[in-house]
C-alpha positions as CSV (number, residue, x, y, z in Angstrom):
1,X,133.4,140.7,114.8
2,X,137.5,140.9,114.8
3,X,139.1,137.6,114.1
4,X,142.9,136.8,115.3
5,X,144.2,133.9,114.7
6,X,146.1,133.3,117.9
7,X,146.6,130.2,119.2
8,X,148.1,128.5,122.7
9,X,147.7,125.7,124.4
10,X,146.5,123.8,121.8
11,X,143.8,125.9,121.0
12,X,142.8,128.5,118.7
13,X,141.9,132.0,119.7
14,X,139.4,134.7,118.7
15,X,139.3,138.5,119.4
16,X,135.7,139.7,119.6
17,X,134.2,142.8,119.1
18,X,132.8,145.5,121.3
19,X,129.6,144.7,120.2
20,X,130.0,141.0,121.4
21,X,130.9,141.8,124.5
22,X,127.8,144.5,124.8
23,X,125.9,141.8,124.6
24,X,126.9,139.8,127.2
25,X,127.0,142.3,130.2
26,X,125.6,141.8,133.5
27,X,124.5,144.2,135.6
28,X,127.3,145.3,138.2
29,X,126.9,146.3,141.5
30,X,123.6,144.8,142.9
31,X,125.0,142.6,145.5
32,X,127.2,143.8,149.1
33,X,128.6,140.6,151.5
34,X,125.1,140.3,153.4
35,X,123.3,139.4,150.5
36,X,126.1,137.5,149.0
37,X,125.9,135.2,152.3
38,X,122.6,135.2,151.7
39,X,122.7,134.1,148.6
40,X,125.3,131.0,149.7
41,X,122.7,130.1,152.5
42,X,119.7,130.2,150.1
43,X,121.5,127.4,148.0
44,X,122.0,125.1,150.8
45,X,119.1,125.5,153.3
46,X,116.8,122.5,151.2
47,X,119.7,120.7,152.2
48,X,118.3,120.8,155.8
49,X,114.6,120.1,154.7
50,X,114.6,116.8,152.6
51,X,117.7,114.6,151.2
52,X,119.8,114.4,154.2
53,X,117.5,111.8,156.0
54,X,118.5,109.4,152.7
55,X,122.2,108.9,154.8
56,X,120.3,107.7,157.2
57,X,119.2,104.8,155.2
58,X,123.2,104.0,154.0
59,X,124.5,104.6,157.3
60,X,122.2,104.9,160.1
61,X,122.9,108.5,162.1
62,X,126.6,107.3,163.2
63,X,127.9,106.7,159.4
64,X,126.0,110.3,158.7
65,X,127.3,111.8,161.5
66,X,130.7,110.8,160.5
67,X,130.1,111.4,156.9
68,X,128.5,114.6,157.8
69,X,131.7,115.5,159.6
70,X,134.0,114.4,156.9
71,X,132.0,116.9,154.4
72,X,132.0,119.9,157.0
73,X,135.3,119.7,157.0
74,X,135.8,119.5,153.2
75,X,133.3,122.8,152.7
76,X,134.9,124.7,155.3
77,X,138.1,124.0,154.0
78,X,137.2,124.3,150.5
79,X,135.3,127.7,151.1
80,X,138.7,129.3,152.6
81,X,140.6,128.3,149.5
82,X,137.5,129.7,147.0
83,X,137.5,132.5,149.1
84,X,141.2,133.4,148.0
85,X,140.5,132.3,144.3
86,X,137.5,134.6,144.2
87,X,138.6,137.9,145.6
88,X,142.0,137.6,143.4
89,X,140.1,136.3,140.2
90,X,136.3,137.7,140.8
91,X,135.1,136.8,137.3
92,X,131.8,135.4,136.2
93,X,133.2,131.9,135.1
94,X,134.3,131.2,139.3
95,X,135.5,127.3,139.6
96,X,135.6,127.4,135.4
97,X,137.9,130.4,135.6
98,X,139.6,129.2,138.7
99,X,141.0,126.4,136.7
100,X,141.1,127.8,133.3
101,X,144.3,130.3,135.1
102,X,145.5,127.2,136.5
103,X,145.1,124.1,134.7
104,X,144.6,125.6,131.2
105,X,141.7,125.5,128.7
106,X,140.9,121.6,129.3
107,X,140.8,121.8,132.9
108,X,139.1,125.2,132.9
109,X,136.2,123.6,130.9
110,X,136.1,120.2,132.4
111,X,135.8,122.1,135.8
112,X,133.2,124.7,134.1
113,X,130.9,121.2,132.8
114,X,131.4,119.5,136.1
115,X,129.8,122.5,138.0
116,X,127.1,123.0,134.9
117,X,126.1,119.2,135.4
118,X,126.0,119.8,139.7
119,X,123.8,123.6,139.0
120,X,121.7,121.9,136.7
121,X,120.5,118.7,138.0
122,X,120.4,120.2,141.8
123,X,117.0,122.2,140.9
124,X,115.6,119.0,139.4
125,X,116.2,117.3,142.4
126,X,114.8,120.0,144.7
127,X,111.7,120.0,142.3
128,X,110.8,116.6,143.5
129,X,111.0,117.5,146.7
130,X,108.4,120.5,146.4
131,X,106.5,118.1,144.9
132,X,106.7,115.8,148.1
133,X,105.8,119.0,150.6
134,X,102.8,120.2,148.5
135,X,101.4,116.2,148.5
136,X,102.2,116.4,152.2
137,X,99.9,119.1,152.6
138,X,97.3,117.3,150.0
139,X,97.2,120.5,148.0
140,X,95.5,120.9,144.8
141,X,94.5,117.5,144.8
142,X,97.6,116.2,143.3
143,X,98.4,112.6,142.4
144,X,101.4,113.2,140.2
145,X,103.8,116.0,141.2
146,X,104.7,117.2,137.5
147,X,102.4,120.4,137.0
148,X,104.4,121.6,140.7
149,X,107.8,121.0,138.9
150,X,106.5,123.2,135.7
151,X,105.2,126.5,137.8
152,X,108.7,126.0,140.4
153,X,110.7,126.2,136.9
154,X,108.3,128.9,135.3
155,X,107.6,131.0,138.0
156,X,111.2,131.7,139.0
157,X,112.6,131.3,135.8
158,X,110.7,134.0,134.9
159,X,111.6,135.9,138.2
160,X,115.4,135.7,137.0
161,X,114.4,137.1,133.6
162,X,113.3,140.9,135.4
163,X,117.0,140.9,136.8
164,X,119.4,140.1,139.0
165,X,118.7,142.7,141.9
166,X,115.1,142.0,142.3
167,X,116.3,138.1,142.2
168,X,118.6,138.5,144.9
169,X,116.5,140.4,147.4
170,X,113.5,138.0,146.9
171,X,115.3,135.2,147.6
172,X,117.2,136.5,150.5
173,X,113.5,137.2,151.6
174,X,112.2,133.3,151.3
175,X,115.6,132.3,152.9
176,X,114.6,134.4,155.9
177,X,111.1,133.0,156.2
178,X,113.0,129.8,155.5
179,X,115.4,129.9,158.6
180,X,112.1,130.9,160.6
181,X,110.8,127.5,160.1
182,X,114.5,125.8,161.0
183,X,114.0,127.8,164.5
184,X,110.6,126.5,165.0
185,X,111.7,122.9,164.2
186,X,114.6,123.1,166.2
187,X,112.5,124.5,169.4
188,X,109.7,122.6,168.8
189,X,111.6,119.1,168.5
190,X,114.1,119.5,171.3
191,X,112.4,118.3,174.1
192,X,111.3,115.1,172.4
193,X,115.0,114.5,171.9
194,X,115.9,111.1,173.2
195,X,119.3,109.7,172.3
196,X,118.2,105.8,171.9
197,X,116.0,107.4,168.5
198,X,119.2,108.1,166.8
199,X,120.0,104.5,166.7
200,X,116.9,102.4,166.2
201,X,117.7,101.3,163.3
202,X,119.1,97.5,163.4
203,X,122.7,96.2,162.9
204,X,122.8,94.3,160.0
205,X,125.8,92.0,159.7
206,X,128.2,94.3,157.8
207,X,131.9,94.7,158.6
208,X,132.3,97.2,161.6
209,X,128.2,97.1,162.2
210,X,126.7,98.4,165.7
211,X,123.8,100.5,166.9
212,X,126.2,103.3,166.1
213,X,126.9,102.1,162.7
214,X,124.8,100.1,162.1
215,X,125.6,99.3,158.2
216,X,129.2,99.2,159.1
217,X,132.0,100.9,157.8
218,X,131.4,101.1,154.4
219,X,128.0,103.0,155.8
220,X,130.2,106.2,156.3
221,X,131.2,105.6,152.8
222,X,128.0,105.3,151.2
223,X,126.6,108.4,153.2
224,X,129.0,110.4,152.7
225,X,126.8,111.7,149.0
226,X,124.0,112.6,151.7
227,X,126.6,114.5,154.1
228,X,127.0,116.9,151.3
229,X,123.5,117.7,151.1
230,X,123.6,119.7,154.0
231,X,126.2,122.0,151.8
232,X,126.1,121.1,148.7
233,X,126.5,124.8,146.3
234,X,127.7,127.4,148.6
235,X,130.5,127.1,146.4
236,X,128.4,128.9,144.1
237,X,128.9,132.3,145.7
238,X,131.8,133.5,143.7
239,X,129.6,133.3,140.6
240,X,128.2,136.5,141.4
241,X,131.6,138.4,141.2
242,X,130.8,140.1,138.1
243,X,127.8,142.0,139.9
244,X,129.2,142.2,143.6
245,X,129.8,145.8,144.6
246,X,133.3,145.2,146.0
247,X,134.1,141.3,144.9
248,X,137.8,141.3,146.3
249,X,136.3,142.3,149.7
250,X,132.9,141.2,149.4
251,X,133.3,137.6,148.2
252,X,135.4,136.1,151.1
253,X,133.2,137.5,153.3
254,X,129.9,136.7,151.7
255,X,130.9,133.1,151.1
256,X,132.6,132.9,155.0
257,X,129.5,134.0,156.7
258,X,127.4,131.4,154.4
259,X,129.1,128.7,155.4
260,X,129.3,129.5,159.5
261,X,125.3,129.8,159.5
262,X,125.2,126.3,157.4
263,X,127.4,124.5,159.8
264,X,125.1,125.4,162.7
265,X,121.9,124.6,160.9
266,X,123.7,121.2,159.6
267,X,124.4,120.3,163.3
268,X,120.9,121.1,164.9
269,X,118.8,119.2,162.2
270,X,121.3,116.4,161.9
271,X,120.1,116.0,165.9
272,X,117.9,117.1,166.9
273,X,115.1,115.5,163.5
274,X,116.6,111.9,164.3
275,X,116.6,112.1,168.2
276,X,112.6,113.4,168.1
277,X,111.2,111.1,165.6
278,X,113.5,108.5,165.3
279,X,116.1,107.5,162.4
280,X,114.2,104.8,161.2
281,X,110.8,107.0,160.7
282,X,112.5,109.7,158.5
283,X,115.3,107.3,156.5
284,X,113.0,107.3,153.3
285,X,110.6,110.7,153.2
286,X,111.0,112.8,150.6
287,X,109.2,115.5,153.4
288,X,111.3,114.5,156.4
289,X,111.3,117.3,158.7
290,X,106.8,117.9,158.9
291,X,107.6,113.9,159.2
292,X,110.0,114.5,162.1
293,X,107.7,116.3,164.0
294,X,104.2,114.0,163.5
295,X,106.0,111.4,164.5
296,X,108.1,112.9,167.6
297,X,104.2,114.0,169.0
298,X,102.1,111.5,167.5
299,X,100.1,112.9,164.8
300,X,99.4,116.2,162.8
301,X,99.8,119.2,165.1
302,X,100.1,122.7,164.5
303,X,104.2,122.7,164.5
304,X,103.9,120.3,162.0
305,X,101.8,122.3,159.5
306,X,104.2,125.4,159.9
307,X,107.1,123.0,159.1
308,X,105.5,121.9,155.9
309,X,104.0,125.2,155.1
310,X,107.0,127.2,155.9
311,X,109.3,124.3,154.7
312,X,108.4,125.0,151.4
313,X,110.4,127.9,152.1
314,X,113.4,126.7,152.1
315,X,113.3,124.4,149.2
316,X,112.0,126.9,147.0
317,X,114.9,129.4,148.2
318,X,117.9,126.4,147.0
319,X,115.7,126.6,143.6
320,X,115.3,129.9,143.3
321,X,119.0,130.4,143.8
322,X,120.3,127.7,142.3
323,X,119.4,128.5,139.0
324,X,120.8,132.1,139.2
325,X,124.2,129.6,139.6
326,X,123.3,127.6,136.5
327,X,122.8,130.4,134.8
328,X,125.9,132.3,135.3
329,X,128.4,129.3,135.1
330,X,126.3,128.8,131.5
331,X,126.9,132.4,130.5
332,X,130.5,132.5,131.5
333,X,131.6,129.1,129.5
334,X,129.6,130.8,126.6
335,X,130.9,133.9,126.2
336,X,134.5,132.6,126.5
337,X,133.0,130.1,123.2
338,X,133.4,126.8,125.0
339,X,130.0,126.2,124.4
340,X,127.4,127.9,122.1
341,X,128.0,131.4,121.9
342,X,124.3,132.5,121.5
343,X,123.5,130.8,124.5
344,X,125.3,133.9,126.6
345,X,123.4,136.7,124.8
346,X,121.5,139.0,128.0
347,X,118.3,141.1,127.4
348,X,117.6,144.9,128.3
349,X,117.7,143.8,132.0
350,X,121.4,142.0,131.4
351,X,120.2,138.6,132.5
352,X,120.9,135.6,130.1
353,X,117.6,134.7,129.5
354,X,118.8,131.9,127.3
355,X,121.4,130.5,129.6
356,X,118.4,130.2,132.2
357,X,115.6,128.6,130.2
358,X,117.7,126.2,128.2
359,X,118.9,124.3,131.4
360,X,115.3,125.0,133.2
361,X,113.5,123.1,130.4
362,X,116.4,120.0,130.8
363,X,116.1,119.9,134.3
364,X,112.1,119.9,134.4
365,X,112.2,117.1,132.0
366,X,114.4,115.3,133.9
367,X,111.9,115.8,137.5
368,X,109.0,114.6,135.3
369,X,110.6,111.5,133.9
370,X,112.1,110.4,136.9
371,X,110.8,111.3,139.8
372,X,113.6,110.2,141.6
373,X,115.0,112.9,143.8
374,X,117.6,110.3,145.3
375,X,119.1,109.5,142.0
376,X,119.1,113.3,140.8
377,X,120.8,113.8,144.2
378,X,123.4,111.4,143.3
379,X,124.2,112.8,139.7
380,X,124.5,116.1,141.4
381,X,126.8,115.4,143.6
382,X,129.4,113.6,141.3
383,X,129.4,116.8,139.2
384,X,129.7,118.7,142.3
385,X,132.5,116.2,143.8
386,X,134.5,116.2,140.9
387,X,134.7,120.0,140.3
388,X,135.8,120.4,144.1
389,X,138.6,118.3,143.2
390,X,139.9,120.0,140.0
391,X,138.9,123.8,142.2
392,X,141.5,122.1,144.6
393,X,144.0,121.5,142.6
394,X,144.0,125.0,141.2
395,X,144.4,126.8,144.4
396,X,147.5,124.8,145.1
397,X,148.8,125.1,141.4
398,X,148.3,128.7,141.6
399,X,150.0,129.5,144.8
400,X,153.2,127.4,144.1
401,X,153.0,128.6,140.3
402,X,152.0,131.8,140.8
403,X,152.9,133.1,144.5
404,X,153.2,136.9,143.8
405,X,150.0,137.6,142.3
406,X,147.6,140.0,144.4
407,X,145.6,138.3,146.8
408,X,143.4,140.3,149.2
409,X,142.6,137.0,151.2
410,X,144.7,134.6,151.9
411,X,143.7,131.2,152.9
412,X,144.0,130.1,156.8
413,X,147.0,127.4,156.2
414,X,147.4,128.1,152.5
415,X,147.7,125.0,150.4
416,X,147.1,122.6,153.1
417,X,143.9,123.3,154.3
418,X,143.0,123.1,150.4
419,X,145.2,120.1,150.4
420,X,142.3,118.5,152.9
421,X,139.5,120.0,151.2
422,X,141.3,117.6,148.1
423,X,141.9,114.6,149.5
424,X,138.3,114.4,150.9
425,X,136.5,115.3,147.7
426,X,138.6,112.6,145.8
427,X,136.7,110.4,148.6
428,X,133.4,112.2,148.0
429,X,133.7,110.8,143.7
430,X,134.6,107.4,145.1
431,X,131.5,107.5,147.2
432,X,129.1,108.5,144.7
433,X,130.0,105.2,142.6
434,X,129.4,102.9,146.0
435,X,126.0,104.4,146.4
436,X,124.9,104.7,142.8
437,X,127.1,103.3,140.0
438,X,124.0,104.4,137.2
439,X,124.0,108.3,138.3
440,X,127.5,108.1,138.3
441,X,128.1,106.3,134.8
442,X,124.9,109.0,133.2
443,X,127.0,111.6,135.0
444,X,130.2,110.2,133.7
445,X,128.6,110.1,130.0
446,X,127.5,113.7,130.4
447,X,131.0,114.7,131.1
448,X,133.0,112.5,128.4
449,X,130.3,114.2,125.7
450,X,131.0,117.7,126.6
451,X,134.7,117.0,126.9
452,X,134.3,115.4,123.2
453,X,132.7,118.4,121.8
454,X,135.5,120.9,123.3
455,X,137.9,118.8,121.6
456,X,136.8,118.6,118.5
457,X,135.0,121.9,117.9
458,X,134.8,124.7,120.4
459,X,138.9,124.8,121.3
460,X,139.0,125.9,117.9
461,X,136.6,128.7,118.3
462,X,137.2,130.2,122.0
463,X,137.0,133.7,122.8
464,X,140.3,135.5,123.7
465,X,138.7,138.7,125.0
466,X,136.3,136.9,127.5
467,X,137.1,138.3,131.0
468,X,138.5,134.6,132.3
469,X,140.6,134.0,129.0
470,X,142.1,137.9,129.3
471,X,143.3,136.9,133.0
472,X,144.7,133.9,131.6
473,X,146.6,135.6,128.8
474,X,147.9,138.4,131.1
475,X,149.3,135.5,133.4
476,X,150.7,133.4,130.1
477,X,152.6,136.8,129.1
478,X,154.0,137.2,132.2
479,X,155.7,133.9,133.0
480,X,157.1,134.1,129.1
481,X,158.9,137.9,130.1
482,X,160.2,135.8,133.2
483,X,162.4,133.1,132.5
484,X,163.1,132.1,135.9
485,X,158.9,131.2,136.1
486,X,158.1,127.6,135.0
């Protein structure tokens, strides 16, 4: 290993050898646009089976609708501007490397931990709802959900570990199977819809409180944590740049198509759930949709069983995928040295098997001990929240700093669609404190740690021919040849 002492913005640079780098590699070219949407829809879809219907419970259906709105309009926003980001920077760091272009080595990392924390806690949350499905169906004879959180992490853990094409096409698989069972739901349920279920829930005596709101105003606010649910992660897409065949073409359509089939699936359950069973029935179940439809015809039924059966699905799918996203935004932060080196090292099948069992065994510890798929929901989404804003501001930074570079997308409305996208997500990190001030002071403590230990120890020790530091440095050198450049 080749040390230079280089140093720039603040920090302190070294130059790796080939060797290094050999080790880190991942495999390149498994992945065109149609499994890169499906990969973006495979994050989301548990969205639409369980965590959603806990808006309901803050807001009653009006304040989720509206919050619901308020985040559809955040994603779609957000997934033009990442769209742009991607193709033009289509490294394995995404949001990390985004910002690190933009808003230097500080920003890059904080941006990197924020996603970490959102990848990492999401599958723990998703656990616990597995766990609520497979009691559902009073499988195994379970009492305690933990030994179904193990095999989810260990069986799909070790999936990841044969490689990243066999990954990708099994989980494009489940999320077919899984948008099977959104159909069925969808048919089944619609002509039980009646629109006085969506609002029997009872007005309480909040500011602004009706049958459509019936928590008030500050309902919207509070569900606005659950809105995100239904998309929470397809930002994720653009970590697999490093092994799309064709990124700067692939990505913005991969991520693009994603979002479209989200927004309709959002839409349908968000109905057509609610208007069968009612809002009250479903507010609190960690198994909401099988719920949805015992209630909506008044007992188990076959429709019901394929829900929960099937369901399972589409929670496994956001798992599944999920950690492929936690793994690669681990590697990429790694390799560059912002966090342990070793913990980017990839096998014979160049998968990071490290960077995927190390934040497996956190997040499996964390679904045993608590239990609490609400909460874990909560922490995920500040992580997720926050990194949307500092994403934000790097699109905008970059296309008034940086207006000539070469960008085979460009954003529908440029910086003031992402200018939207920001002011909503700045609303999203307020919300997550009105809901849930502990997840968001553990998430807070998370991120003031890891901000601590780049400080103090890895900014002295980063990686100056990682492929998100290199871009960086070719951008730094240009502006310095050209004075008129700020």
């Amino acid at each position: 290993m080749a040390a230079e002492g280089s140093k720039s913005d603040h920090v302190a640079y070294e130059r790796v050898g080939e060797e290094y780098l050999e080790q880190r590699q991942l495999r390149r070219g498994a992945a065109g646009w149609v499994l890169l949407a499906g990969l973006g829809v495979s994050y989301v879809i548990s969205g639409d089976f369980a965590g959603w219907n806990f808006g309901l419970a803050q807001g009653g259906w009006g304040g989720l609708l509206v919050a619901t709105a308020l985040m559809a309009t955040m994603y779609t926003c957000m997934v033009f501007g990442l769209a742009e980001l991607a193709a033009a920077l289509p490294v394995a760091g995404a949001g990390y490397g985004f910002a690190r272009r933009a808003l230097g080595p500080l920003g890059g990392f904080a941006t990197g931990v924020a996603i970490l924390i959102e990848y990492a806690i999401a599958p723990a949350a998703i656990s616990v709802f597995i766990g609520g499905y497979v009691e559902a169906l009073g499988l195994f004879g379970l009492t305690n959900s933990w030994p179904v959180y193990l095999a989810a992490y260990v069986i799909f853990i070790g999936v990841h570990l044969r490689g990243v094409g066999e990954a990708l096409r099994l989980m494009f698989g489940i999320t077919a199977v899984a948008v099977v069972a959104l159909v069925a739901f969808v048919v089944g349920l619609a002509p039980k819809f009646d629109a006085d279920n969506l609002f029997d829930i009872a007005p309480t005596d909040a500011v602004g409180a009706s049958s459509f709101l019936p928590f008030g105003f500050a309902g919207i606010v509070a569900a606005l944590v659950y809105g995100i649910w239904f998309f929470l992660a397809v930002e994720g897409v653009p970590l697999a740049a490093e092994e799309a065949r064709d990124p700067k073409r692939d990505m913005p359509r991969g991520i693009i198509a994603a979002m479209s089939v989200l927004l309709v699936f959002a839409a349908l359950i968000l109905v057509v759930g609610p208007g069968a069973a009612g809002s009250n029935a479903i507010k609190d179940a960690d198994n909401p949709l099988p719920l949805a439809v015992r209630e909506a015809f008044g007992g188990d039924n076959p429709l019901a069983q394929l829900v929960n059966y099937v369901g399972l699905a589409g929670l496994v799918a956001s798992f599944f995928s999920i950690i492929y996203a936690y793994s690669r935004q681990l590697f990429a932060l790694s390799r560059a040295g912002y966090l342990p080196r070793w913990l980017s090292r990839t096998g014979s099948r160049k998968t990071p098997h490290l960077a995927l069992i190390v934040p497996g065994t956190i997040g499996f510890l964390l679904a045993a001990v608590t239990q609490d798929g609400a909460r874990l929901i909560n922490i995920a989404v500040f992580g997720a929240a926050l990194s949307y804003v500092l994403m934000m501001v790097s699109h905008i930074v970059l296309r008034v700093r940086e207006p000539d570079v070469p960008r085979p997308y460009r954003t529908p409305g440029g910086v003031i669609t992402t200018g939207v996208a920001l002011v909503l997500a700045v609303a999203a990190v307020v919300a997550t404190f009105v809901v849930d001030v502990v997840a968001s002071a553990i998430t807070g403590g998370i991120f003031l740690v890891a901000l601590a230990y780049f400080w103090f120890y890895s900014r002295h020790r980063l990686v100056a021919n990682a492929p998100e530091e290199e871009f960086a440095a070719i951008a730094r050198a240009e502006r310095e040849l050209d004075p008129t450049e700020d």
